[in-house]
C-alpha positions in Angstrom: -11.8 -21.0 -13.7 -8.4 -22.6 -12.9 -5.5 -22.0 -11.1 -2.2 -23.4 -10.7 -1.2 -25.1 -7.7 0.1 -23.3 -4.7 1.3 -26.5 -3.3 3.5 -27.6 -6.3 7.4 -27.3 -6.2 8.3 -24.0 -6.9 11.3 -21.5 -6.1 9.2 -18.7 -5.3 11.6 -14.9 -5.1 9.7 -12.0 -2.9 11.5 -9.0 -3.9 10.4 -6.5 -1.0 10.2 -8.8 1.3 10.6 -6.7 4.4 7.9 -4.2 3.1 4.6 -3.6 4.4 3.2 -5.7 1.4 6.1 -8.1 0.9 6.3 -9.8 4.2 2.3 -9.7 3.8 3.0 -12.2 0.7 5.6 -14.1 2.3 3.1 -14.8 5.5 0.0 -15.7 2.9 2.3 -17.7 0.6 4.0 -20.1 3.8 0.6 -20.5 5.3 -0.4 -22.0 1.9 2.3 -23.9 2.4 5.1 -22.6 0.0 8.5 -23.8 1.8 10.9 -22.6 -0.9 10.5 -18.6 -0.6 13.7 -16.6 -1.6 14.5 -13.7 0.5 17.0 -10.9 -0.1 17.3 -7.5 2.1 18.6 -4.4 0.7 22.3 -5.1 1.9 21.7 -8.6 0.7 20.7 -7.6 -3.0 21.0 -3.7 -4.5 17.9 -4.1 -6.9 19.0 -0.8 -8.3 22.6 -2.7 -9.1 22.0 -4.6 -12.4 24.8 -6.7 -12.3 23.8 -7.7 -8.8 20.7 -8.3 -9.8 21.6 -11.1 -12.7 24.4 -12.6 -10.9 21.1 -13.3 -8.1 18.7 -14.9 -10.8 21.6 -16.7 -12.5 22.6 -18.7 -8.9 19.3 -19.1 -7.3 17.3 -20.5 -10.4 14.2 -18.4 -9.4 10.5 -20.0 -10.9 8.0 -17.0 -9.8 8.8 -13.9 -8.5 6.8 -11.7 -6.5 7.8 -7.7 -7.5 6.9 -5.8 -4.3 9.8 -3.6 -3.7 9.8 0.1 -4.3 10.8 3.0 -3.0 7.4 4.6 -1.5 6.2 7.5 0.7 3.4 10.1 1.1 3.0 14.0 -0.2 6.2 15.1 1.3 8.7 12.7 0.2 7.5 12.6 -3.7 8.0 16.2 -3.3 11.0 16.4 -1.9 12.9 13.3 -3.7 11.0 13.0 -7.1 14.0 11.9 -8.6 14.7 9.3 -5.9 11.3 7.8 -6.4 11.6 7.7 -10.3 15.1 6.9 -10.6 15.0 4.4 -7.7 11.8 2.9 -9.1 12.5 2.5 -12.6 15.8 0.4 -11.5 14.1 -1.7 -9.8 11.5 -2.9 -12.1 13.4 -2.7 -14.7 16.2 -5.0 -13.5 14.3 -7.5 -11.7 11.7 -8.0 -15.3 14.6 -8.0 -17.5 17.0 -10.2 -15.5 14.2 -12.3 -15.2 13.3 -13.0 -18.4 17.2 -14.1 -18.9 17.1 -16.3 -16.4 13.5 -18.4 -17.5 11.4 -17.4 -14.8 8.1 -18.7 -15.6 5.8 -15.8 -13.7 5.9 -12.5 -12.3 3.5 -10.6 -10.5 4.5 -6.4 -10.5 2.7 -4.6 -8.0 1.8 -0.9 -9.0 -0.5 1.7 -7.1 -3.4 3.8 -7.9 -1.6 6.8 -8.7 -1.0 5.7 -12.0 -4.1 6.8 -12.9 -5.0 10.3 -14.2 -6.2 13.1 -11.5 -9.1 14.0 -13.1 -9.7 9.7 -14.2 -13.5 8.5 -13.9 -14.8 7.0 -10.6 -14.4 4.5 -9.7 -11.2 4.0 -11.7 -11.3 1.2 -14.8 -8.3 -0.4 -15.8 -9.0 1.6 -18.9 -8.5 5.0 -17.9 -4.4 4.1 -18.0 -3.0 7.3 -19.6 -6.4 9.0 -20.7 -4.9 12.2 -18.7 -2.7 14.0 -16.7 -1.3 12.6 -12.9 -1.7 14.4 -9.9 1.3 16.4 -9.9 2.4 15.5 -5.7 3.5 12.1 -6.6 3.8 11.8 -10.6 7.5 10.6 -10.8 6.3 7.4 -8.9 3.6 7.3 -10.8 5.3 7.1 -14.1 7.6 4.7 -12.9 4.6 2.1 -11.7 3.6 2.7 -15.6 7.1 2.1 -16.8 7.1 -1.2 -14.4 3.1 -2.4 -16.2 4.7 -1.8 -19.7 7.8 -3.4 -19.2 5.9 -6.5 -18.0 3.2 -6.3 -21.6 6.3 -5.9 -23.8 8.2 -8.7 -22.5 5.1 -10.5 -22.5 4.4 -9.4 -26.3 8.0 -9.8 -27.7 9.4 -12.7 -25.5 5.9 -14.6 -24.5 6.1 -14.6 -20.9 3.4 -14.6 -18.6 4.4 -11.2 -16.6 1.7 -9.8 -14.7 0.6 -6.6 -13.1 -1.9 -5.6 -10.0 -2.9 -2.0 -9.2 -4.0 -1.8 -5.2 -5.4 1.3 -4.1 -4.6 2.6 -0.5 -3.0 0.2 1.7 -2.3 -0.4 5.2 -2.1 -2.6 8.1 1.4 -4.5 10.0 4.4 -3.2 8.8 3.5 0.1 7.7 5.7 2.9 7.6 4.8 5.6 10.4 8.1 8.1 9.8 6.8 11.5 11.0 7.0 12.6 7.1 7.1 10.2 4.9 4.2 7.8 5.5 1.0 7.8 3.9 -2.1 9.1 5.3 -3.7 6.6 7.9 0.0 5.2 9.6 0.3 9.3 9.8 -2.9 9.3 11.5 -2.8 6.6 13.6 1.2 8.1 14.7 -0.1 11.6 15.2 -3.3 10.3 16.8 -1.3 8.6 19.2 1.0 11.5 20.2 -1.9 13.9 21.1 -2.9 11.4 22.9 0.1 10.9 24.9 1.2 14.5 25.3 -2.8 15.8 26.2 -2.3 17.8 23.0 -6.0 19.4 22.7 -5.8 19.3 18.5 -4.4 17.3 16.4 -4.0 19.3 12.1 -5.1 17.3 9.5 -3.9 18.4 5.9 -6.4 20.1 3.5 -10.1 20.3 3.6 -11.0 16.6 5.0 -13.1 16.1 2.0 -10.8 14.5 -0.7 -12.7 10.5 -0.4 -10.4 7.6 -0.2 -10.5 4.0 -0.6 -8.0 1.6 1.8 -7.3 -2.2 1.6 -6.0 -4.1 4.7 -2.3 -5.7 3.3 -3.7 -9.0 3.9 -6.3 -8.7 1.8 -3.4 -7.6 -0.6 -1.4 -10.4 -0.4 -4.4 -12.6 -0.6 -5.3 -10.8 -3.9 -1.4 -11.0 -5.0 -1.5 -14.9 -4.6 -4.9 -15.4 -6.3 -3.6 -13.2 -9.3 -1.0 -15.4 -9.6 -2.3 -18.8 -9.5 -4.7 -18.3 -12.5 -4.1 -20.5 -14.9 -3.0 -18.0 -18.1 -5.9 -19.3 -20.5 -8.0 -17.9 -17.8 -5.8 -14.1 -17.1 -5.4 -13.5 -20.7 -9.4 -13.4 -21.0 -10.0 -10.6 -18.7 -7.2 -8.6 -19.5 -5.8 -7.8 -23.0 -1.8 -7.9 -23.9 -1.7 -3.9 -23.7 -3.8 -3.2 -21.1 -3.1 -6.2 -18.9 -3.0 -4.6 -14.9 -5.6 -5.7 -12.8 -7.3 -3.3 -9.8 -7.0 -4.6 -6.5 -9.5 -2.4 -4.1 -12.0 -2.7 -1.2 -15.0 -0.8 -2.6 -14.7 1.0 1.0 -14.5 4.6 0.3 -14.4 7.2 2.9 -13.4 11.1 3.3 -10.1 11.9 4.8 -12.4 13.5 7.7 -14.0 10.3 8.4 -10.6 8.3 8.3 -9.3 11.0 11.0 -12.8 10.2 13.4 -12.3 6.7 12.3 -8.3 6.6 13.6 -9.5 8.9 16.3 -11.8 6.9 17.9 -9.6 3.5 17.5 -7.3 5.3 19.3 -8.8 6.8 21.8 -7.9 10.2 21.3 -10.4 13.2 23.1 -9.4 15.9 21.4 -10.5 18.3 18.6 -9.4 17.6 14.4 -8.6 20.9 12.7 -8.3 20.8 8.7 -5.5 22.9 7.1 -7.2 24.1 4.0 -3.4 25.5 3.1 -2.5 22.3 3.0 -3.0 20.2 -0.6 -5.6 17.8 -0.6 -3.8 15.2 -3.1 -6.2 13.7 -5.9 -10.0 14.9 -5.1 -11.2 10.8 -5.2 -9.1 7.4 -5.0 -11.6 4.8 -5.9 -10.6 2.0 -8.4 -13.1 -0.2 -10.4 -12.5 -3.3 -8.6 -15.0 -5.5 -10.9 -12.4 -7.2 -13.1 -10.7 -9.1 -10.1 -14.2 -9.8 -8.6 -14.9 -11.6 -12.0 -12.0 -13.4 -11.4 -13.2 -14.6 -8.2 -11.5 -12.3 -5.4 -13.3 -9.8 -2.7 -12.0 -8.1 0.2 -12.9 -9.1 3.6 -11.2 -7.4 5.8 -13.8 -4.3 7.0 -12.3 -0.7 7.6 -13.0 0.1 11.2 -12.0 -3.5 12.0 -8.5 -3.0 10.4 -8.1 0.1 11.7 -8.5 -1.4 15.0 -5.4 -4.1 14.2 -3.3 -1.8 12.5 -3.4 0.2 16.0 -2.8 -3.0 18.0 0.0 -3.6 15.3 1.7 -0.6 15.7 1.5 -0.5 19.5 3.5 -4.7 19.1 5.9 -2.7 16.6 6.3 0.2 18.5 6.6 -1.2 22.3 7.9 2.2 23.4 4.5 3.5 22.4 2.7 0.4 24.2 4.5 1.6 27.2 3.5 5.5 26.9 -0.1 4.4 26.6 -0.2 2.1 29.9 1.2 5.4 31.6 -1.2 7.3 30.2 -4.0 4.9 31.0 -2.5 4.6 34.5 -2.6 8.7 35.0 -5.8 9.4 32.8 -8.7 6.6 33.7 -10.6 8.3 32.1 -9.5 8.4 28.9 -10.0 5.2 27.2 -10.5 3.7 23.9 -13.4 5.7 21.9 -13.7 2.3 19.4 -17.3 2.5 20.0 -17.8 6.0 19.4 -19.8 7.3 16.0 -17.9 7.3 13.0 -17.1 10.9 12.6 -14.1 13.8 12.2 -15.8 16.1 15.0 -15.3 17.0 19.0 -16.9 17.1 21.6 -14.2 17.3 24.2 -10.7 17.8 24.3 -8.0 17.0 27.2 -6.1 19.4 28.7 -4.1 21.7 26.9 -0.7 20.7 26.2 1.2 20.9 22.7 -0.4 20.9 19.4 0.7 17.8 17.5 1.9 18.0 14.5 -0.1 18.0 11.1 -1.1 15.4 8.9 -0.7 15.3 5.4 -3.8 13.4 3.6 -2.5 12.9 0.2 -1.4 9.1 0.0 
């Protein structure tokens, strides 16, 4: 199997680069040595402005782009701005392919999600279950945008013979995560709420639904390794593991774990004492998020990253993000000696003990 050369002179455009998963590939593409990495924040460069958008590839004479930006969130935001998220989206990817394509750019890599893939889809998810079904319904506009984005990359490709490519990661997370009280996905919620109780002596902390829905998670480094490795193969060797309509390729961990293990998993990293509750009122989000990750170990690529181990970084990440937090937690180490970190605690949702009673923290939702 080939692959082009990281190391050879190209202009290299990382649209989302101040995202969880873009700055990931702009960290994995300079230690590899890539020097010429084009940058543009949202005040910089409107993606959803198409003029702006072709005015950008016509100055900067762009050979690869990386697609990461999108507009993203959990449960609650797709459900309360589902016509942001499709609207948003579809912009996006649609003026970034097509202005592309105008200006010559050799390659493109489009980075979609899991959620394309039906609700009720096979596990774990082939490529080949793309639109065999109906979405879950809490975050379909985004999910019919990531298909829009896939499609627009296999018709350009078709019509126009580029080499526009696509990557479906399941659950990410890790440094630079989003950990907005509403709109984050399920383990920066955790590890937020988590965090909280643990600060305030709250003796629960609500997780949404039943805790049984099972989830896969990939650290973003292990993303933006995948991202790169997908993009250097040579296209003799891409076009013979995927076909010119069916052309995304599954990026996952094979780690898969119920939404009540994650919470003792976070819990535990953490350090929290107290006691989970599940709010079966709550929606649980798609029953089982596993993809079939075999096509892209064909092609070379595994995960290394372990779960509990990145759950562990992620917290010492968001503590370095967050130095507000940092300082909360010496305080609280300072009045409670006692309670410290639970890392080596059994892997598990339940009890045993629970601080003293203070404020309940707030829920968290488990759909993402």
């Amino acid at each position: 199997m080939q692959a082009t050369s990281i190391h050879s002179p190209k202009r290299i455009f990382v649209a989302g680069h101040r995202g969880m998963v873009g700055s990931a590939i702009v960290r994995a593409l300079t230690a590899r040595g890539c020097r010429d990495i084009v940058t543009r924040t949202h005040a910089e460069l409107d993606l959803t402005d198409q003029a702006a958008v072709r005015a950008f590839f016509q100055a900067e004479r762009i050979d690869e782009v990386y697609l990461a930006a999108a507009r993203v969130g959990g449960i609650h935001a797709n459900d309360t701005y589902p016509a942001e998220f499709l609207y948003q989206n579809l912009m996006m990817e649609a003026n970034v392919i097509h202005e592309s394509w105008k200006a010559g750019v050799e390659r493109l890599l489009f980075l979609g999600s899991s959620c394309i893939y039906p609700r009720m889809a096979p596990q774990p998810m082939p490529e080949g279950a793309l639109l065999t079904g109906a979405l879950e319904a809490t975050n379909e506009p985004y999910a019919i945008a990531k298909i829009a984005g896939i499609k627009l990359c296999e018709s350009y490709n078709r019509q126009y013979g580029t080499d526009y490519r696509s990557v479906m990661p399941t659950n990410l997370y890790g440094p630079g995560d989003s950990y907005h009280p509403e709109n984050s996905h399920v383990l920066p919620a955790m590890i937020r709420r988590f965090h909280e109780a643990r600060i305030t002596g709250a003796p629960t902390v609500t997780v949404w639904g039943s805790g049984t829905p099972l989830r896969e998670l990939l650290h973003v480094e292990d993303m933006a390794d995948a991202c790169i490795h997908v993009m250097e193969l040579d296209k003799a060797t891409h076009a013979a593991f995927t076909s010119p309509r069916l052309s995304h390729i599954n990026v996952g961990s094979g780690q898969e774990v119920s939404t009540a293990q994650l919470a003792g998993m976070v819990k535990n990293a953490v350090g929290y004492q107290g006691e989970i509750l599940f709010d079966r009122s709550k929606p649980d989000g798609t029953p089982r998020k596993l993809v079939d990750s075999s096509t892209l170990a064909r092609l070379g690529w595994i995960a290394r990253i372990g779960l509990a181990e990145g759950i562990r970084q992620t917290y010492a990440c968001f503590l370095k993000e967050h130095p507000e937090q940092a300082g909360n937690l010496a305080n609280d180490r300072r009045e409670n000696p006692r309670n410290t970190s639970a890392a080596a605690e059994p892997i598990t949702a339940d009890a045993s003990s629970a601080p003293p009673l203070g404020q309940r923290a707030p829920a968290v939702e488990t759909g993402g």
